[in-house]
C-alpha positions as CSV (number, residue, x, y, z in Angstrom):
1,X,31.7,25.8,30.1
2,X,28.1,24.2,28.9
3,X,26.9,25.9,26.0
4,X,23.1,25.2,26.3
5,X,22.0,27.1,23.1
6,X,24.6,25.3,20.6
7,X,23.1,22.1,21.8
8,X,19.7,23.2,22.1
9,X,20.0,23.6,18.4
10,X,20.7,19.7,17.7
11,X,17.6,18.4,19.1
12,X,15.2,19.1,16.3
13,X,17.4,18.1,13.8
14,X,17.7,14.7,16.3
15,X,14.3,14.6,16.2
16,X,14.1,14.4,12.4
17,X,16.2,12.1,11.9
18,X,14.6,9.6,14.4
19,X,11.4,10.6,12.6
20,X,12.9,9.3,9.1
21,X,14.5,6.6,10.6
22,X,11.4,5.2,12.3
23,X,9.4,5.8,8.8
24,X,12.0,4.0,6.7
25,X,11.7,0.9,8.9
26,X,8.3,0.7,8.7
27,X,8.4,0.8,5.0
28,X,11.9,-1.0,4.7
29,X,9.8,-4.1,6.0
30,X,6.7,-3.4,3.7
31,X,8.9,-3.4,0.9
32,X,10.5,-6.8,1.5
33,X,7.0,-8.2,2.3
34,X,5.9,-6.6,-1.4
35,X,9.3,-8.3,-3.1
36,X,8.3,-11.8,-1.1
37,X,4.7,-11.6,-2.7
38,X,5.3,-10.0,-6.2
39,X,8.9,-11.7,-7.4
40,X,8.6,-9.1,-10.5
41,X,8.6,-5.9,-8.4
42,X,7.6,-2.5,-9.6
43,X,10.3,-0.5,-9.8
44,X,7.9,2.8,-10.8
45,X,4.3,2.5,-9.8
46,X,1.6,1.0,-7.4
47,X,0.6,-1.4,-5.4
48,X,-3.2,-1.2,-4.1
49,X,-3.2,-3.6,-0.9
50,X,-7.6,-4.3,-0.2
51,X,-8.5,-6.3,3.1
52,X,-11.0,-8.9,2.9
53,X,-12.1,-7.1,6.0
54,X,-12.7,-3.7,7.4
55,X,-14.7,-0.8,5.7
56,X,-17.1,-2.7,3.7
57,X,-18.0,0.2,1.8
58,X,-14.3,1.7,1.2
59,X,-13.4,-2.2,0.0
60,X,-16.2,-2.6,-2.5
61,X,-15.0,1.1,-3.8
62,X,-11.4,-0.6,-4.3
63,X,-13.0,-3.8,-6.1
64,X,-14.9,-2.0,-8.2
65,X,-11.8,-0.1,-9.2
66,X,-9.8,-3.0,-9.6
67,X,-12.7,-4.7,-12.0
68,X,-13.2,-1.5,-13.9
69,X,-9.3,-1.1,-14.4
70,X,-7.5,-4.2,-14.4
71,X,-6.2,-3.5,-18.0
72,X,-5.8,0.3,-17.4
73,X,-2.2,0.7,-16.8
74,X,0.5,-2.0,-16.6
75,X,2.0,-0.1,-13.6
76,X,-0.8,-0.9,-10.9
77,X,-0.9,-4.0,-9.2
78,X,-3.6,-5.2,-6.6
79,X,-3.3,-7.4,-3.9
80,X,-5.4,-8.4,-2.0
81,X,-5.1,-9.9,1.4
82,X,-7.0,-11.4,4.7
83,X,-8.3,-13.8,2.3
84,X,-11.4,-15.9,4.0
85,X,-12.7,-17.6,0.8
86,X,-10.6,-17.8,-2.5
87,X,-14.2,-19.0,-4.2
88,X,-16.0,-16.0,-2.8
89,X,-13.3,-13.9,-3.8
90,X,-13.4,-15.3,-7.3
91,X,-17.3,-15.4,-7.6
92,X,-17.3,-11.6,-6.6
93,X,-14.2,-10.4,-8.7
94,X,-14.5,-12.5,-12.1
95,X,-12.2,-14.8,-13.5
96,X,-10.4,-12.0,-16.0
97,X,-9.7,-10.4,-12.7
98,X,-8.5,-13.2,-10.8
99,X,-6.5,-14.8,-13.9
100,X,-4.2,-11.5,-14.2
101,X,-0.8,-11.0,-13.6
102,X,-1.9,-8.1,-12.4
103,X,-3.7,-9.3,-9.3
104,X,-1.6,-11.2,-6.5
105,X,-3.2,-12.9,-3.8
106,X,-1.5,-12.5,0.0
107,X,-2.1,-16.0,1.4
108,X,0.1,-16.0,4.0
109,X,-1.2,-12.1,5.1
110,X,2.2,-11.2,5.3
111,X,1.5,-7.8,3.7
112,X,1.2,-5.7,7.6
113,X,0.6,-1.7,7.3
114,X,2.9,0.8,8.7
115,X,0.3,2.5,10.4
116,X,-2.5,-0.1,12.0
117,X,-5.0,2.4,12.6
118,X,-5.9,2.0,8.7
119,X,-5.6,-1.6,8.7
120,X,-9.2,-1.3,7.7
121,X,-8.6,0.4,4.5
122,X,-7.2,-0.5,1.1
123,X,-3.9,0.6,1.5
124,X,-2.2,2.4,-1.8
125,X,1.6,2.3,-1.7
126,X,3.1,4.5,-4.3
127,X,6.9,3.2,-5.6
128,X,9.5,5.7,-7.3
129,X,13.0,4.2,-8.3
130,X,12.2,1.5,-6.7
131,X,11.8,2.6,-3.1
132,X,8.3,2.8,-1.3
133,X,7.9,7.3,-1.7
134,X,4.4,7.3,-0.5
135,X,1.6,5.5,1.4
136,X,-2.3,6.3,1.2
137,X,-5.8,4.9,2.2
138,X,-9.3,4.3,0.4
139,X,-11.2,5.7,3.2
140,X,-14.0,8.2,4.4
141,X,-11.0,10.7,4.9
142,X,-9.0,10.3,1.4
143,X,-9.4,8.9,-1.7
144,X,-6.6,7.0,-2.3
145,X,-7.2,5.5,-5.8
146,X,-8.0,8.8,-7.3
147,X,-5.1,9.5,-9.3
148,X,-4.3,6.3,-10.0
149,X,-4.9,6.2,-13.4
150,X,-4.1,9.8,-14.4
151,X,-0.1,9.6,-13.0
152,X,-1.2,11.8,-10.4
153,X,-0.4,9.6,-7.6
């Protein structure tokens, strides 16, 4: 006989691990975008991805960060990416910005977001041990940088 209940049991325990599965690939693939961009990968820390394009006012919140903070901790790195103008980008960010080894520039925009909707947004991707633990947005909604600085991330 069919015992219903017993296997009624396994489905949300399915459904969490198709859940987790789905999430790690979406971060297994930003995480070997991050290790083709930055050849010296953070093993603890963050990466803070800004768009050339998208929320103009949550994007000049992120450059103002990364210009106030590019010597603030050796564990944040900012890269920036849908790049029109390299010049513009320079003009607007300073050349101690733009000269660190803190700041790497995403040419070839391989850097995609796991979830498009926020594609808009700087992106901040928080690494432990080496694996990608968390991913949050400068936007209206959140404040993604906050914490940053503090070890609060």
């Amino acid at each position: 006989m069919y015992n219903v209940s017993r296997n009624c049991k396994c489905i949300p325990l399915l459904f969490s691990v198709l859940i987790l599965c789905a999430c790690g690939t979406s971060h297994r693939r930003l995480h070997g975008n991050l290790r083709l961009l930055d050849k010296h990968m953070l093993v603890e820390g963050s990466y803070v991805v800004i768009p050339n394009e998208g929320c103009e006012g949550c994007i000049s919140t992120a450059e103002s960060f990364v210009k106030k903070n590019i010597h603030a901790a050796a564990n944040i790195r900012y890269i920036f990416t849908r790049i029109q103008s390299s010049k513009l980008l320079k003009i607007k960010l300073g050349n101690d910005v733009m000269s660190s080894n803190r700041v790497l520039l995403d040419t070839a925009n391989i850097i995609e977001y796991p979830d498009k909707a926020n594609n808009i947004y700087p992106m901040v991707i928080i690494l432990h041990d080496g694996k990608i633990a968390r991913v949050t947005y400068q936007s209206p909604a959140s404040n993604g940088l906050s914490g940053l600085l503090n070890g609060e991330e």
